[in-house]
N, C-alpha and C positions, 0 to 999 in steps of 0.2 A: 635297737634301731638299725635298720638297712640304708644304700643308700637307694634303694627304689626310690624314684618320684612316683608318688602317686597323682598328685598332682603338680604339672608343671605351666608357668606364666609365661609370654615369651612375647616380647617389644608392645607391652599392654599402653594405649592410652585411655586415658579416662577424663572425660570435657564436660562441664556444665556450660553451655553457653560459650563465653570467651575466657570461660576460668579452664586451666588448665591443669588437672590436679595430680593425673600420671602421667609421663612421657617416658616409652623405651623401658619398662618394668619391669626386669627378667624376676623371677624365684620359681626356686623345684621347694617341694614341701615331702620331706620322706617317712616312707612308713616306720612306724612306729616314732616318731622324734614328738617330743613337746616344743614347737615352734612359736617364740615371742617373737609378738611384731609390735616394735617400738616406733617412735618418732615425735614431732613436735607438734604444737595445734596447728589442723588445716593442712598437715601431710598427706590424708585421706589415708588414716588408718582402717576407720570401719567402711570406706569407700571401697577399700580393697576384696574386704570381706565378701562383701553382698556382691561387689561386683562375680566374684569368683563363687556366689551361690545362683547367679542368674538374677537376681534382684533388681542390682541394677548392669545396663547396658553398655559396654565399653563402646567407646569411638573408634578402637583399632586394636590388634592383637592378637594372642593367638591362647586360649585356655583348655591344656587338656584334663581332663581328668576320669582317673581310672583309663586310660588308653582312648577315651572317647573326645574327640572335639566340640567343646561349645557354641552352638551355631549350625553342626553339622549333625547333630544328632535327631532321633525323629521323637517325638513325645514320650513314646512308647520308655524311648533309651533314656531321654532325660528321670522320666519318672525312676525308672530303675535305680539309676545312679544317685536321686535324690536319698531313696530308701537306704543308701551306704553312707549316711550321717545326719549329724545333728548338728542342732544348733543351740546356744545361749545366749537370749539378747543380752543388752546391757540390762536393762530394767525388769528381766525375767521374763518378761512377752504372755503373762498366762492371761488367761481369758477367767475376766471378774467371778462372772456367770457361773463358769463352771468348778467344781471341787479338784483339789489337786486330783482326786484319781480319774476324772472325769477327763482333766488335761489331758493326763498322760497317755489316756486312751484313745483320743482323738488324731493322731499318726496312727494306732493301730486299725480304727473306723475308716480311714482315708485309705491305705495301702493293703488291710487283710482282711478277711471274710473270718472270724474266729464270732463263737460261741461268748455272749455275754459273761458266762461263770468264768470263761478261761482269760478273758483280758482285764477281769477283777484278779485276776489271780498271777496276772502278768503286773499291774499296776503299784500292787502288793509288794511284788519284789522287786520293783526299782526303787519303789518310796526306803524300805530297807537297805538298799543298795546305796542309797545318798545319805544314807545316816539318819534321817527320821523316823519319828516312832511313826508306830501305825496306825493313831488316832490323828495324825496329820491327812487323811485319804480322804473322808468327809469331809474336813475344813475347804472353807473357799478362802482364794493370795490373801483376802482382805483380812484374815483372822491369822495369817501367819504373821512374823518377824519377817525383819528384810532380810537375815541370814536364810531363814526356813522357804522363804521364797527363792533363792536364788537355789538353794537346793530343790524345790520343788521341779524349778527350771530346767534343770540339769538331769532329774530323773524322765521328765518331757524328755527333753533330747538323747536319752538314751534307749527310748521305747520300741525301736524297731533295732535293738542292738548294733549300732552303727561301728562303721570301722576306724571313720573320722568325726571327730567332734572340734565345732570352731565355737570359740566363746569369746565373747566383745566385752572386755574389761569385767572380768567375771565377779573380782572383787571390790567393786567401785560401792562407795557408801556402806562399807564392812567397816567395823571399827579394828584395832589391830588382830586381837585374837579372832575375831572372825574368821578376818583375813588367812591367817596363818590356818587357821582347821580347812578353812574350802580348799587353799593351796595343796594342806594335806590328803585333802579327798581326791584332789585333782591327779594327786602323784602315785595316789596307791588305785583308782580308779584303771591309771593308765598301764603301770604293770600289771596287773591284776587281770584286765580282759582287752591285753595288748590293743591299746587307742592311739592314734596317731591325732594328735591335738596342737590343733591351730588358735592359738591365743592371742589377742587385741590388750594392749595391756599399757600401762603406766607406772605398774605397781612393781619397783626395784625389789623391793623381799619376793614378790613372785619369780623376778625373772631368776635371783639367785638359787631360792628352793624344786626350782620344776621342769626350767628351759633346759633343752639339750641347745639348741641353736636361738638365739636371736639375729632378726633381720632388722635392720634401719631403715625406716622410710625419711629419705632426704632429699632436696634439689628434682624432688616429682619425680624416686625411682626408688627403688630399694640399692640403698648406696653398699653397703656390708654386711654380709651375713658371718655369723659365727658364732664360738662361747662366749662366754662370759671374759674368761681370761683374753679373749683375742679384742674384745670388744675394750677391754682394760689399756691392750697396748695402740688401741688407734688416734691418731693424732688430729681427726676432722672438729672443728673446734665444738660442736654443739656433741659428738658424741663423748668425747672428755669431759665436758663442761656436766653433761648428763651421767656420766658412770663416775667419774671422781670429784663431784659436787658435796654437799653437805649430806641431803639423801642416800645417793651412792657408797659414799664411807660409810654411815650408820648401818646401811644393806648390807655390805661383805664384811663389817664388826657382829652385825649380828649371825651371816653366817660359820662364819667362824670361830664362835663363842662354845666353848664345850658343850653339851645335850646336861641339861637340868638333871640333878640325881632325882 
């Protein structure tokens, strides 16, 4: 991890109506780092996300990313810069219709002019690359597991080899071991073909196995950014209440439990 921002936020509001959900938002997001964004319901966790994929619209702000200003850039540049990531919804986002390999291909139909054998043969290697065997290509979400789906998801979002990948509670409705194999995919994934990964997340075992930095969203801003261990010494009552709570303890007992013989 550098401390380049690749993408940096800077006095972000975000307003539905008369509901106010960011004020004053600073965060740099740095290359190569796996960055947990925590907080409590209706902090506008995944508000954040989409807000900072264009999705949806800030009321005030300023978002650069990649060196380029959102707002100020022309289609052309937006589309560019889209093609430098991916995404994971929460629910996987795959399209019924279509067969995982079918998904996968559809970023590469939108942004490349490639030879039907060769984005069979691109699809191939992401479905392998998530850990699926390769009778999963053929299947449509609705014949997978909600594990195999969420990995389907994640081979989607790595289809045009992205440099950043953001995922919205990636392991939500995993049961534990789920959980802990996606986490681990998520970690050898990221050294592997150096990802700089923005994560939405709840899930304390994730943030101890994966995060280099956690961010707080609190009081409608990202109140503290940091480790784990900095987030352990902060005194703000909901982030104590949330890192040394019942959850919390079990998280950093299970991280520091020897590795299974």
């Amino acid at each position: 991890m550098t401390h380049e921002a690749i993408i940096s936020v800077r006095d972000l509001r975000n307003q539905f109506g008369p509901q106010v959900v960011h004020d004053h938002l600073d965060l740099d997001i740095y290359r190569g780092e796996v960055l947990g964004i925590v907080g409590g319901s209706g902090t506008g966790k995944s508000v954040l996300l989409r807000t900072i994929l264009g999705i949806n619209r800030s009321a005030a702000g300023r978002i650069e990313i990649f060196g380029k200003v959102r707002g100020e850039m022309s289609r052309a540049e937006e589309q560019s810069i889209e093609q430098r990531w991916g995404v994971l919804f929460q629910d996987g986002a795959l399209f019924s219709s279509l067969t995982v390999a079918q998904n996968i291909q559809v970023a590469l139909k939108e942004h490349l002019r490639m030879p039907q054998k060769l984005m069979d043969e691109i699809a191939a290697v992401k479905i392998g690359l998530v850990g699926l065997p390769p009778e999963a290509g053929p299947k449509f979400p609705s014949e997978l597991s909600g594990g195999m789906r969420k990995r389907a998801g994640l081979a989607r979002a790595l289809a045009l080899d992205p440099e950043i990948v953001f995922l919205d509670e990636p392991t939500a409705g995993l049961d534990p071991i789920g959980a802990s194999a996606f986490d681990e995919l998520i970690k050898n994934l990221q050294a592997t073909l150096g990802l700089t990964v923005f994560m939405v997340t709840h899930d304390l075992d994730s943030l101890y196995a994966i995060c280099d930095r956690i961010a707080v969203l609190a009081e409608k801003k990202v109140l503290v950014t940091g480790t784990i261990q900095e987030m352990m010494a902060q005194e703000h009552p909901w982030i104590r209440e949330y890192f040394h709570g019942p959850r919390g303890r079990a998280a950093m007992a299970a991280k520091s439990a020897p590795p299974r013989p």
